[in-house]
C-alpha angles and dihedrals in degrees: 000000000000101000094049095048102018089234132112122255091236085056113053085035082059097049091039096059086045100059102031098034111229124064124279086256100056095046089047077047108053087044095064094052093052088058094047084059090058094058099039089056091048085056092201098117121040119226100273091055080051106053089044092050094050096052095257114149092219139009087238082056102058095038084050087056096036086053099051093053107039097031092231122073117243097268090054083049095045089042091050089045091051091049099046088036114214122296119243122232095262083055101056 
C-alpha cells in the first residue's frame, strides 16, 4: 500500500476507521458479503463456485463468515430470498 499512496498501512487503516467508523477489514468484510448475497439471490452458482469465486479458501469458510455477519448461513438466506421473491426496481 505504500508504494501506491505513499502512506503507511497503519495509517490509512487509522484514518479509515476514523472517518467510516468500523476498521478496513470489516468494511472489506462486509463487501464481500454484500456481494455473496447477490449471488446467492441470483441462484445461478452454488456455494462452493462462490467461495471459490470470491477468493474463500473453503465454502465452511465463507458460511462461517456469512453467518457471523448476517446472523443466518447462506441456505436460510437463499431459502428467505426464494420465499419473499426479489423486489423490482419500482419496489426498492
Amino acid at each position: 500500500m505504500v508504494q501506491k499512496t505513499g502512506q503507511e498501512y497503519s495509517y490509512l487503516s487509522k484514518l479509515f476507521s476514523a472517518v467510516v467508523g468500523i476498521t478496513l477489514e470489516k468494511y472489506i468484510i462486509a463487501q464481500r458479503i454484500e456481494r455473496v448475497k447477490e449471488l446467492l439471490a441470483y441462484g445461478e452458482q452454488t456455494l462452493s463456485e462462490i467461495a471459490w469465486q470470491m477468493g474463500y479458501s473453503s465454502p465452511q469458510h465463507l458460511s462461517n463468515q456469512f453467518r457471523q455477519i448476517t446472523g443466518m448461513t447462506p441456505s436460510l438466506f437463499k431459502t428467505n430470498q426464494q420465499q419473499h421473491g426479489r423486489k423490482t426496481l419500482d419496489e426498492v
